[in-house]
Backbone as numpy.savetxt, mean C-alpha at the origin, in Angstrom:
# Nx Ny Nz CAx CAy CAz Cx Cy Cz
-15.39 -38.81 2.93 -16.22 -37.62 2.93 -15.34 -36.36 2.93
-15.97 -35.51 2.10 -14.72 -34.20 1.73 -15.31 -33.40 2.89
-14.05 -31.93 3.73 -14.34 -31.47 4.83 -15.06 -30.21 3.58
-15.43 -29.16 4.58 -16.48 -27.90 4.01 -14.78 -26.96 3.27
-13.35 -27.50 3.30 -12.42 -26.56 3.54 -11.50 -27.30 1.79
-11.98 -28.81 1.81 -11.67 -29.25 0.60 -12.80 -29.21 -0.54
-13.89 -28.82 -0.17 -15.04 -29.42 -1.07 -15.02 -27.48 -1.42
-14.80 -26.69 -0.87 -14.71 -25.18 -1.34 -13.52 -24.33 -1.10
-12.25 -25.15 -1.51 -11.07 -24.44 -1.75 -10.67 -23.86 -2.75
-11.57 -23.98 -4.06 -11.21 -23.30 -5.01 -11.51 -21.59 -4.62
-12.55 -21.79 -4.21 -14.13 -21.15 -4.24 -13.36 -20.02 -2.48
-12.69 -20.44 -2.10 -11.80 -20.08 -0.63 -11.05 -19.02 -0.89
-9.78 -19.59 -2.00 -9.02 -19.21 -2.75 -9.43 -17.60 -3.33
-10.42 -17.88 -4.46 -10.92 -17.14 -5.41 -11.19 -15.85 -4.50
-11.96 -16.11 -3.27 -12.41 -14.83 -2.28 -11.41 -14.58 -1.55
-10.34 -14.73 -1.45 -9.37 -14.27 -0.85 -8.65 -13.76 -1.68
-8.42 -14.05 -2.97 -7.44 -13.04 -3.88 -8.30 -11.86 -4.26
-9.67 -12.02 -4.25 -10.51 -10.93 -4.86 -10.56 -9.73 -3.25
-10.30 -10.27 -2.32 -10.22 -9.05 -1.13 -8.95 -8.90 -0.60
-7.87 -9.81 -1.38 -6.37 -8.99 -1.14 -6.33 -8.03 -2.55
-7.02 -8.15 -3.30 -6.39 -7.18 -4.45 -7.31 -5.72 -3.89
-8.36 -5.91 -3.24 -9.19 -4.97 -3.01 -8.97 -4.19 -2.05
-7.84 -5.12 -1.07 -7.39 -4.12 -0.21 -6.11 -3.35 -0.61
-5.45 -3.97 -1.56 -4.42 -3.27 -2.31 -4.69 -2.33 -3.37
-5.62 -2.30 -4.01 -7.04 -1.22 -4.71 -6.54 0.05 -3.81
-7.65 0.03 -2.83 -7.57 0.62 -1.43 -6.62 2.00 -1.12
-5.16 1.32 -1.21 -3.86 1.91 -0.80 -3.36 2.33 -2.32
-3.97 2.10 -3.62 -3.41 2.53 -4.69 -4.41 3.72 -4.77
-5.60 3.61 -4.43 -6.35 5.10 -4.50 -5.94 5.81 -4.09
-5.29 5.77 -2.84 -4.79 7.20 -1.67 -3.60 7.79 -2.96
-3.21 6.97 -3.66 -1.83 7.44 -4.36 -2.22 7.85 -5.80
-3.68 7.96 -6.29 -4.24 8.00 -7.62 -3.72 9.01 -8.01
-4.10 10.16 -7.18 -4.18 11.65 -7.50 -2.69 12.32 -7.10
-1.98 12.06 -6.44 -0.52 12.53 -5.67 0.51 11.84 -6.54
1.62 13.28 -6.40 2.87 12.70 -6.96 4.13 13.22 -5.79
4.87 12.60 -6.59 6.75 12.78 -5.80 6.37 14.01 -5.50
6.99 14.45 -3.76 7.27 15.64 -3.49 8.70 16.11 -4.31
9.50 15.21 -4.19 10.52 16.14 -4.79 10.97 16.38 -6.41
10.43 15.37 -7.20 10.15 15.35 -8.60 8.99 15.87 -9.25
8.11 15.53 -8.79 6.62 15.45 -9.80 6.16 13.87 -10.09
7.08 13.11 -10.40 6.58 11.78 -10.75 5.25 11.57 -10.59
4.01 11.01 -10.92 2.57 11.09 -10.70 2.06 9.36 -11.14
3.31 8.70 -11.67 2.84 7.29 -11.58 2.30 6.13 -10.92
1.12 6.12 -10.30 1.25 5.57 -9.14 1.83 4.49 -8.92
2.18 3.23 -9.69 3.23 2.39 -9.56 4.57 2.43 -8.79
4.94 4.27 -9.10 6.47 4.17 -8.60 6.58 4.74 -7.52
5.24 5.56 -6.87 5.15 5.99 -5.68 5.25 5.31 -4.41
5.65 5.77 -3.07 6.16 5.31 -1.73 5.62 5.86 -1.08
4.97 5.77 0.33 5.11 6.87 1.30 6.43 6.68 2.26
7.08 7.95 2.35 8.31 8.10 3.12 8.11 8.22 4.59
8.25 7.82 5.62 9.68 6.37 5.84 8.51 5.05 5.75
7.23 5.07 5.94 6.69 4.20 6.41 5.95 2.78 5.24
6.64 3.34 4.26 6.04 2.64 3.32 5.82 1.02 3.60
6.89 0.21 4.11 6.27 -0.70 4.18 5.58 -1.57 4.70
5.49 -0.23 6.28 4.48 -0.92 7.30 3.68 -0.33 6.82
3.37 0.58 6.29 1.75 1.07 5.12 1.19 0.08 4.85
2.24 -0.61 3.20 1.92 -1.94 2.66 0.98 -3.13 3.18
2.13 -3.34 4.12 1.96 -4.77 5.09 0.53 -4.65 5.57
0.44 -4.04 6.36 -1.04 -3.34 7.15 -2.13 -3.48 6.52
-1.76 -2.82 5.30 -3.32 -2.79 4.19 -3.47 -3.85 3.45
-2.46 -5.08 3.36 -2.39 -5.75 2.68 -3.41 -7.11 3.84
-3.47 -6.78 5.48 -3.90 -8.05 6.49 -4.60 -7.24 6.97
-5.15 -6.18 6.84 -6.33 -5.22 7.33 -7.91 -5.06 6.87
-8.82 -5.57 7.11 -9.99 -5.97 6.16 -10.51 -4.25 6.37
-11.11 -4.39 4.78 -11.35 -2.78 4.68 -12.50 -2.16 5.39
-13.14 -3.53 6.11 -14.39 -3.04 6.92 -14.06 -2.74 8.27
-12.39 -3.33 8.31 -12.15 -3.39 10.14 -11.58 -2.11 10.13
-10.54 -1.76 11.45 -10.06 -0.54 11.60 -8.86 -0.02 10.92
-9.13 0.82 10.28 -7.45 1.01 9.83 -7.28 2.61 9.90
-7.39 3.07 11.35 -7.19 4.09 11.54 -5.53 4.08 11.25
-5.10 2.95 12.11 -3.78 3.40 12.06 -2.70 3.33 10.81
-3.11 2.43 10.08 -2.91 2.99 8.16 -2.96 4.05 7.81
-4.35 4.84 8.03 -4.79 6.35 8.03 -3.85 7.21 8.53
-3.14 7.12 9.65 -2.25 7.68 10.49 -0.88 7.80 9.79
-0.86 6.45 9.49 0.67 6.14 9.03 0.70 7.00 7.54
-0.16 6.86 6.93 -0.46 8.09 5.78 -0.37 9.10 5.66
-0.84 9.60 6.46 -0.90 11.24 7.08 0.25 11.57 7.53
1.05 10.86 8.36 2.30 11.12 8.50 3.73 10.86 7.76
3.28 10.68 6.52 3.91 10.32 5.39 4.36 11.31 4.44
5.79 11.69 3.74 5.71 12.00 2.23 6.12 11.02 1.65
5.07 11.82 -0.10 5.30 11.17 -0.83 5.84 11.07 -1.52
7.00 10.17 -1.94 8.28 10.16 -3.02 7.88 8.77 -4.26
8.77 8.78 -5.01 8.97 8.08 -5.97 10.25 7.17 -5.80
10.42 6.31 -6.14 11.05 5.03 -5.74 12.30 5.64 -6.18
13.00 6.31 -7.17 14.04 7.14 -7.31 14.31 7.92 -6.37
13.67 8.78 -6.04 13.72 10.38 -5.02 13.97 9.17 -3.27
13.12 8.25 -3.84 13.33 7.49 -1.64 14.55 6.83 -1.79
15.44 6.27 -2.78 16.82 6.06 -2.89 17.45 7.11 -2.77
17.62 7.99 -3.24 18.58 9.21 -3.60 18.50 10.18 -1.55
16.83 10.09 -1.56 16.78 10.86 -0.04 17.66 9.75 1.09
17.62 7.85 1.04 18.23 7.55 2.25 19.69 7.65 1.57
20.49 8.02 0.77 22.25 7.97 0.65 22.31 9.30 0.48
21.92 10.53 0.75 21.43 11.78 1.24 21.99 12.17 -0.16
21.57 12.22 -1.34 21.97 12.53 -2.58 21.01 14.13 -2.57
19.46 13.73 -1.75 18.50 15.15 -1.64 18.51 14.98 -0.20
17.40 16.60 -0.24 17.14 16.91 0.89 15.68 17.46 0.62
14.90 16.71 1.78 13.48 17.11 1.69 13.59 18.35 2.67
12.90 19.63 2.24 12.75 21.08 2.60 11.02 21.06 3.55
């Protein structure tokens, strides 16, 4: 006899990639409209938030969009935003954010 976990693992699967992409959706909106503070860059692909980017990531990526994510919100807000060029160049101090 199949358990309720083999008889709908496709079906498990399928709803779990469709609400990790949705929470990664999510964190690509905040970045739709914003570009590099210190370039312009406006791609959202190549955008970061500075320093916290990848506890941003992580967070929004195990954070259901119905639960709390004030502190995502937070970590945002206390963020600039650079471009994956400009956040190399700012940690080997090549710039300087003003």
């Amino acid at each position: 006899m199949e358990t309720h976990y083999e008889k709908y693992k496709e079906t498990i699967k399928k709803v779990a990639r469709r609400h990790y992409n949705k929470r990664v959706a999510w964190l690509n909106q905040h970045l739709s409209d914003k570009s590099c503070r210190n370039c312009g860059e406006s791609e959202t692909v190549c955008l970061k938030f500075y320093p916290y980017d990848s506890q941003i990531r992580k967070l929004s990526k195990t954070t259901s969009l119905n639960g709390q994510r004030t502190e995502i919100v937070d970590l945002i807000d206390n963020s600039e935003i650079l471009c994956h060029n400009c956040w190399i160049k700012l940690d080997n101090d090549l710039i300087e954010l003003i």
